[in-house]
Kinemage of the C-alpha trace (Angstrom):
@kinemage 1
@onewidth
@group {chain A} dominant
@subgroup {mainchain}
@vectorlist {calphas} color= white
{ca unk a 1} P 106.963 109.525 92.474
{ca unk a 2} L 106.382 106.628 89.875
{ca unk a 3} L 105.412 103.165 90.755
{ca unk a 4} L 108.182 100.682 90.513
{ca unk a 5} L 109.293 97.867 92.575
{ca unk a 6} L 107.713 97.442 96.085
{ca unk a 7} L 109.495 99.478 98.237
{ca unk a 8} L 111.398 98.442 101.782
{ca unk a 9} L 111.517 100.092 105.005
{ca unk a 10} L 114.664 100.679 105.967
{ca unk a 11} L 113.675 100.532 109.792
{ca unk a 12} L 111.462 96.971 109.991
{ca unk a 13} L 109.821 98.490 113.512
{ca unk a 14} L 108.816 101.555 111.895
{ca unk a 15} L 107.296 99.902 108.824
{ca unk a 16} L 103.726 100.501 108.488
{ca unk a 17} L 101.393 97.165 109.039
{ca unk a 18} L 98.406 98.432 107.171
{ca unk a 19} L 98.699 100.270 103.417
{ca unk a 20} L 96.191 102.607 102.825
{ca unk a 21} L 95.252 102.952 99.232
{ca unk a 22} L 93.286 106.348 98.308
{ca unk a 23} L 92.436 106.543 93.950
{ca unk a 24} L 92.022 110.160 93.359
{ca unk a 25} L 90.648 111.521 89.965
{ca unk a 26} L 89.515 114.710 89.619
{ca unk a 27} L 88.018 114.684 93.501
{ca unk a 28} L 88.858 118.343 94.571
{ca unk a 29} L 85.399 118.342 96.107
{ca unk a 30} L 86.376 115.328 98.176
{ca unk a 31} L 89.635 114.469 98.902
{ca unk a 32} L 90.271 116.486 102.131
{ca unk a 33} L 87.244 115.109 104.149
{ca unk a 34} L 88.667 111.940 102.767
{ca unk a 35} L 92.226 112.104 104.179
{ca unk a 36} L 91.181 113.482 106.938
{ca unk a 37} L 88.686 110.399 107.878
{ca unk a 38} L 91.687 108.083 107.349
{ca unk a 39} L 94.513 110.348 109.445
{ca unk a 40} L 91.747 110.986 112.173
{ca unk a 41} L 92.125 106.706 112.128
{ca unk a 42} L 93.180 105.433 116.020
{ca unk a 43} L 95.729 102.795 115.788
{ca unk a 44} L 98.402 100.822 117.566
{ca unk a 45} L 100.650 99.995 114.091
{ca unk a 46} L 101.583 102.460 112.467
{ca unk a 47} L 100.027 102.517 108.661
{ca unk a 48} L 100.985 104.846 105.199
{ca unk a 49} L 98.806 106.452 102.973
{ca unk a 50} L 99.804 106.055 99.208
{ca unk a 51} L 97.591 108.276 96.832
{ca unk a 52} L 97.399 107.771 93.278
{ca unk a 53} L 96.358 111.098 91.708
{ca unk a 54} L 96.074 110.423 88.510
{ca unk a 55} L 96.106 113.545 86.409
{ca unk a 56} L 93.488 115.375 87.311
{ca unk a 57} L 91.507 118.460 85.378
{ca unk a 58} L 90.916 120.041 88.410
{ca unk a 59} L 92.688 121.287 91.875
{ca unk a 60} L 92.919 117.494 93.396
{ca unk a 61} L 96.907 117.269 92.223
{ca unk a 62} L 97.669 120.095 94.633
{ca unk a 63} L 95.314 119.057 97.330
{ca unk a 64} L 97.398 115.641 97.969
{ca unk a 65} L 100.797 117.136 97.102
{ca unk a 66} L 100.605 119.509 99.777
{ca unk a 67} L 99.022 117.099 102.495
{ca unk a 68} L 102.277 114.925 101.236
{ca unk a 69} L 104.396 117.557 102.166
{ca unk a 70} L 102.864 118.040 105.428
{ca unk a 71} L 103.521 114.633 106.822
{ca unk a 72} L 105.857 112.790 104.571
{ca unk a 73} L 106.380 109.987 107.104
{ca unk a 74} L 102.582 108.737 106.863
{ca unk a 75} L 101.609 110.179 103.166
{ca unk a 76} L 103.158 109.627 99.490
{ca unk a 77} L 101.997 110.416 95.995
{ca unk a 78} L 102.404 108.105 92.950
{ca unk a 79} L 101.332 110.135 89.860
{ca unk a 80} L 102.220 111.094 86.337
{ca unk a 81} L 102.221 113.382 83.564
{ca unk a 82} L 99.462 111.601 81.679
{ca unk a 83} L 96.213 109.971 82.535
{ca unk a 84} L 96.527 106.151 83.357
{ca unk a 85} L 93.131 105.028 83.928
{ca unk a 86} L 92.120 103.430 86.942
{ca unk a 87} L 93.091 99.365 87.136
{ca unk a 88} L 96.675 101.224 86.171
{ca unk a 89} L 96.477 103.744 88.761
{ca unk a 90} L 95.094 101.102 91.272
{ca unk a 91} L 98.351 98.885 89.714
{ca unk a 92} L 101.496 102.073 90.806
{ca unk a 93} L 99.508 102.502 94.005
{ca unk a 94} L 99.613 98.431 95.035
{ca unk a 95} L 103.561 98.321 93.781
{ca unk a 96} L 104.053 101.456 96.381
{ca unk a 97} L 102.560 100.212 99.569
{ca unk a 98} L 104.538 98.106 102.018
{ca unk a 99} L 101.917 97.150 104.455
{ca unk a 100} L 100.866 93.497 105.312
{ca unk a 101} L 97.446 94.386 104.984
{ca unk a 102} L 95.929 96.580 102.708
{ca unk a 103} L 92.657 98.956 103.052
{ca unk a 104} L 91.224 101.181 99.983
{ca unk a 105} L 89.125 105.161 100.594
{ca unk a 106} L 88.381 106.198 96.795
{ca unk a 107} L 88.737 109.955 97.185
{ca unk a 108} L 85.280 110.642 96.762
{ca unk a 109} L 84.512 108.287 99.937
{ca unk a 110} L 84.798 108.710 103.755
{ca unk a 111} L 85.835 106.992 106.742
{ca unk a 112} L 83.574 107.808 109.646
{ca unk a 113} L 84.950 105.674 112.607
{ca unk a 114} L 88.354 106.816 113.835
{ca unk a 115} L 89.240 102.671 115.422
{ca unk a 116} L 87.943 101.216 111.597
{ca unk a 117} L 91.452 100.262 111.089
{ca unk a 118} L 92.366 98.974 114.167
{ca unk a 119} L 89.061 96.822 115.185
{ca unk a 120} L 89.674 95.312 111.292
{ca unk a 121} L 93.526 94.437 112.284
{ca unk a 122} L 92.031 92.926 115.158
{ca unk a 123} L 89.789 90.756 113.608
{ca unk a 124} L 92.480 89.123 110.992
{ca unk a 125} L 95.086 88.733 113.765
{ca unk a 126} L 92.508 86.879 115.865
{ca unk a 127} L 91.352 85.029 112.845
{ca unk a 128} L 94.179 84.198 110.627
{ca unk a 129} L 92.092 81.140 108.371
{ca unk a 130} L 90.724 84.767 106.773
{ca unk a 131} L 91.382 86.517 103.761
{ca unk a 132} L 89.535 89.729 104.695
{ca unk a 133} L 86.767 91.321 106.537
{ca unk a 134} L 84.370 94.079 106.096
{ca unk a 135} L 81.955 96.229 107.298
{ca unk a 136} L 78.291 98.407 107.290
{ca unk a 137} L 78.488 101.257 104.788
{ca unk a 138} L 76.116 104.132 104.418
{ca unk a 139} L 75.683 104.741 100.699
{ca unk a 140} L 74.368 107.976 99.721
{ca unk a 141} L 73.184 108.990 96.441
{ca unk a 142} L 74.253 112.433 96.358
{ca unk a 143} L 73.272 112.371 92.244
{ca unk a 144} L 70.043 111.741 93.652
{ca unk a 145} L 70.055 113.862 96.662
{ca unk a 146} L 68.246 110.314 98.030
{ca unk a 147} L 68.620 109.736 102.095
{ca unk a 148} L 71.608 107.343 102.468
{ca unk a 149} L 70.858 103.855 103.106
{ca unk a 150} L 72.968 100.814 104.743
{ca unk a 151} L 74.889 98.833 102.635
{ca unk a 152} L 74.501 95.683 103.916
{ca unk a 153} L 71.131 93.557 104.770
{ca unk a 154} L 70.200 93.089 108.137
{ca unk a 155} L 70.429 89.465 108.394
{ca unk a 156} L 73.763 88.981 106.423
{ca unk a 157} L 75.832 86.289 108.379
{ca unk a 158} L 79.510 87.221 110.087
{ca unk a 159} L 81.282 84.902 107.540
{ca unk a 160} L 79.135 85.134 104.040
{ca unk a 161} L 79.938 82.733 101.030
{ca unk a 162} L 80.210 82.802 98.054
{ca unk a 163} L 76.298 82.021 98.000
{ca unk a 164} L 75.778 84.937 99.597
{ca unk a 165} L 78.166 87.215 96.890
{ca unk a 166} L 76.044 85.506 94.115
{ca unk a 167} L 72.583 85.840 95.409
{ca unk a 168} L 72.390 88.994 96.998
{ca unk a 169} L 72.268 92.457 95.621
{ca unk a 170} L 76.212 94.274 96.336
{ca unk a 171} L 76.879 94.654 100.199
{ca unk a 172} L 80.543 94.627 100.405
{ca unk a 173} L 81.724 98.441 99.844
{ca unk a 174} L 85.214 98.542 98.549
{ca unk a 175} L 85.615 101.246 101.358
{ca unk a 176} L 85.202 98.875 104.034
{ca unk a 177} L 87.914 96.136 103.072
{ca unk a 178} L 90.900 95.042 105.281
{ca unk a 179} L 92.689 92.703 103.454
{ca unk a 180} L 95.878 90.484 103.796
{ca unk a 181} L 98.636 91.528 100.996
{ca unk a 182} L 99.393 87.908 100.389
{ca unk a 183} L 95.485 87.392 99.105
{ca unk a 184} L 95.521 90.316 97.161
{ca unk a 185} L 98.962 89.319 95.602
{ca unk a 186} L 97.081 85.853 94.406
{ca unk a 187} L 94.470 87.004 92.634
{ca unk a 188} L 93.797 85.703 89.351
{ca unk a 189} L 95.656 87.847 86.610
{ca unk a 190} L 92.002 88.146 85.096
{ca unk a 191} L 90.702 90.469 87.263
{ca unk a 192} L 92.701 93.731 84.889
{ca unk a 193} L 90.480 92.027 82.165
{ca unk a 194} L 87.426 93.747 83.807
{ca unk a 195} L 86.319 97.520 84.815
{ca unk a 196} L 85.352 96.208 88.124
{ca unk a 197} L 88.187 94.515 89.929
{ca unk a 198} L 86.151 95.035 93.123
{ca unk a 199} L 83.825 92.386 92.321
{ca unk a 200} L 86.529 90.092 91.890
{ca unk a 201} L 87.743 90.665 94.766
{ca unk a 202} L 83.881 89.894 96.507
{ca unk a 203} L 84.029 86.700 94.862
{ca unk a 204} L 87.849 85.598 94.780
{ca unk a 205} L 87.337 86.269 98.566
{ca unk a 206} L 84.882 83.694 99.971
{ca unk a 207} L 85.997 81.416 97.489
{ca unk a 208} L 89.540 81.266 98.397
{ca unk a 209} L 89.270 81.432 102.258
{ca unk a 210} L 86.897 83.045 104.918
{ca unk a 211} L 85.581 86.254 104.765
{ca unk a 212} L 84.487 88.340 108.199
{ca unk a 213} L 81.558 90.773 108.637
{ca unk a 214} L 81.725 93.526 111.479
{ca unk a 215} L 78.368 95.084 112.064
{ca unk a 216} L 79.091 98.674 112.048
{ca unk a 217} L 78.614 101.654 109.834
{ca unk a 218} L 82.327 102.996 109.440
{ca unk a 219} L 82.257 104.330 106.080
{ca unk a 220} L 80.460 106.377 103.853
{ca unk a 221} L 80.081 105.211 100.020
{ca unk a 222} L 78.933 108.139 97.784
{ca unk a 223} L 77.484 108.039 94.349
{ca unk a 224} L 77.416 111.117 92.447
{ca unk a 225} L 77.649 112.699 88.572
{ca unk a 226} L 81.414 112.340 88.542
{ca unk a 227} L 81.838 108.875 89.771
{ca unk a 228} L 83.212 106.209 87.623
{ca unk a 229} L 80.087 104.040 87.655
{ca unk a 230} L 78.052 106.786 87.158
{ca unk a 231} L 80.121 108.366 84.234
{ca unk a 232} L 80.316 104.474 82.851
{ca unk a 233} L 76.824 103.727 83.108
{ca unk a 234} L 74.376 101.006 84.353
{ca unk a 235} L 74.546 98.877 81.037
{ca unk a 236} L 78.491 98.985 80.785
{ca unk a 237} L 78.862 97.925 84.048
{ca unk a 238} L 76.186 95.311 83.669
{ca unk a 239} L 78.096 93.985 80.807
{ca unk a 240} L 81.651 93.982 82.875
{ca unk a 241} L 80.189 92.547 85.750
{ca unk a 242} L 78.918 89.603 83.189
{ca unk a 243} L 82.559 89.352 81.939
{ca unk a 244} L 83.702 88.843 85.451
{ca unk a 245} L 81.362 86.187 86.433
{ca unk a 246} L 81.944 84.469 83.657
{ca unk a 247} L 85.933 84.368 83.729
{ca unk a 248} L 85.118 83.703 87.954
{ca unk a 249} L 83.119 80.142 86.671
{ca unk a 250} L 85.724 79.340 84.037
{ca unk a 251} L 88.653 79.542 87.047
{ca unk a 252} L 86.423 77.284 89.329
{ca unk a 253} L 85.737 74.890 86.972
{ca unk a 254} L 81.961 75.369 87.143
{ca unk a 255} L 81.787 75.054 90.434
{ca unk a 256} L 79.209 77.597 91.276
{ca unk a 257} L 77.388 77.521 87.921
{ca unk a 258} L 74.229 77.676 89.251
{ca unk a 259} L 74.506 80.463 90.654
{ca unk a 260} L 77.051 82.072 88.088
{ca unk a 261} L 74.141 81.447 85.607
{ca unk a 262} L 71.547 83.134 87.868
{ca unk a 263} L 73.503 86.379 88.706
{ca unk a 264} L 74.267 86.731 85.040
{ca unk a 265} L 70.488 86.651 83.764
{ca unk a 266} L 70.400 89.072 86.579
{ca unk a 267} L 73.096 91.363 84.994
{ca unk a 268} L 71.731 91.430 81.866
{ca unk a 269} L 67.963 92.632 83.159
{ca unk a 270} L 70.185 94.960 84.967
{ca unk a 271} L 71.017 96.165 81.841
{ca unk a 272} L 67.574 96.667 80.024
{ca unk a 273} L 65.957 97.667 83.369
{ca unk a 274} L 68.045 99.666 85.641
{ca unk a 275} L 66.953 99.440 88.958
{ca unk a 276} L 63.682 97.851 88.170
{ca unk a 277} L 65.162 94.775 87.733
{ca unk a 278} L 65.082 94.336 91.895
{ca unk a 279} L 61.491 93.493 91.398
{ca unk a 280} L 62.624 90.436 89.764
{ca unk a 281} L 65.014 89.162 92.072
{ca unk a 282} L 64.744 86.198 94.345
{ca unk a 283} L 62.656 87.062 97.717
{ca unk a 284} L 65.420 88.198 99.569
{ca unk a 285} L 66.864 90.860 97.395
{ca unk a 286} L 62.824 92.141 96.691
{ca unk a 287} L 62.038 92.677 100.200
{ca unk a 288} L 65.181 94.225 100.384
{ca unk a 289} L 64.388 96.705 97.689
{ca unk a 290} L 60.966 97.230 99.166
{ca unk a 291} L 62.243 97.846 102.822
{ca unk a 292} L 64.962 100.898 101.435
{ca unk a 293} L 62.329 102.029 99.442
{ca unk a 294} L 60.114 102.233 102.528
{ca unk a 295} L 62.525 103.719 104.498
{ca unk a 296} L 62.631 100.894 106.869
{ca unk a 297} L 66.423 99.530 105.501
{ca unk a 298} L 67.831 102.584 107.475
């Protein structure tokens, strides 16, 4: 299947309410504890699952082809002959789904709560002033063999800003979104310009609305050899994330310059430094590297 035009139930009560977008490439090792997290998911809506495979070298192609065929009322495959990179691939699988919310599981992640889903529906139908919520991710550095850690700090509010995007190190996981289709449809057209969309979304999120924090770990974020930000490397994505920040300020007219200006001097000792740059950070963000370091962030 190729992407085209959004498609339309033809039965409005069976049409899922949640889209489920899963970016496979090259994830043979992955991909079936990965669907299998998000069909184990407990819900009263139905929701699809829309895989982009995009041509990989290895046996991932006829991993999600034959879970398609399995159950073809829940699971579809948007692919192609060639290679398409991923804000492409990310592109066919968005123009596929039909849901009125939309959640993302990269292949090489893992839902670990079977009600994830439904307690995040909850949340937005209760709360309809916001754009999305999130969760608590373990993130495991399997490249590292390091113990996984939480993703988020232990003291970050239910409804962070866009203060709290700029100023702390990265604690929304793109596994853990729920968002509404409309705010996803109205992001700026900017955000292809840059390798990571995700950050756009962090900051396009609390910037355009409210954004809602449920404390608990329901996901599982890995980091290994293969992995796009691995592969890209610290100083590329250093220098995209710099890109987006800067493009974020233009589009706010300055608004958070401060801050922009901060987080970019950040990015670029990022670059030089690595990791090692956390000793430089602002209190909150050192003590934060200290505690995982310590073992007392888990």
């Amino acid at each position: 299947m190729t992407a085209g035009n959004r498609p339309k139930p033809a039965d409005s009560r069976s049409a899922p309410l949640v889209s489920v977008k899963v970016p496979a490439y090259n994830h043979e090792r992955y991909i079936e504890a990965c669907l299998a997290g998000i069909l184990a998911q407990k819900t009263a809506f139905p929701f699809e699952v829309v895989i982009g495979e995009d041509s990989s070298t290895d046996g991932t192609r006829g991993i999600v082809e034959a879970y398609a065929k399995a159950q073809p009322e829940v699971i579809r495959v948007v692919t192609s002959e060639s290679n398409v990179g991923p804000a492409r691939n990310l592109a066919r699988i968005r123009a596929a789904c039909c849901g009125e919310y939309e959640a993302m599981c990269e292949g090489d992640d893992l839902w670990i709560h079977p009600r994830k889903l439904q307690r995040q529906v909850e949340f937005l139908e209760a709360h309809p002033d916001y754009v999305f919520c999130f969760h608590d991710t373990l993130f495991y550095r399997e490249d590292k063999r390091a113990r996984p850690r939480y993703y988020a700090p232990p003291d970050l509010p239910e409804s962070p800003t866009v203060t709290d995007v700029l100023q702390r190190p990265p604690f929304i996981a793109t596994s853990s979104i729920l968002a509404r289709r409309s705010f996803l449809d109205a992001l700026p057209a900017w955000r292809t310009q840059v390798l990571c969309g995700d950050l756009v979304v962090r900051l396009w999120g609390p910037h355009a609305g409210r954004i809602g924090y449920l404390n608990a770990i329901m996901a599982l974020r890995r980091r290994h050899t293969g992995g796009l930000s691995v592969q890209t490397g610290h100083r590329r994505m250093a220098e995209e994330a710099v890109k987006a920040y800067r493009l974020f300020d233009e589009a706010t007219g300055g608004r958070y310059a401060r801050l922009v200006r901060d987080r970019i001097a950040f990015e670029r000792q990022y670059a030089r430094l690595g990791t090692l740059c956390y000793l430089w950070r602002p209190s909150r963000a050192r003590d934060r590297f200290r505690a995982v370091r310590s073992g007392a962030g888990l």
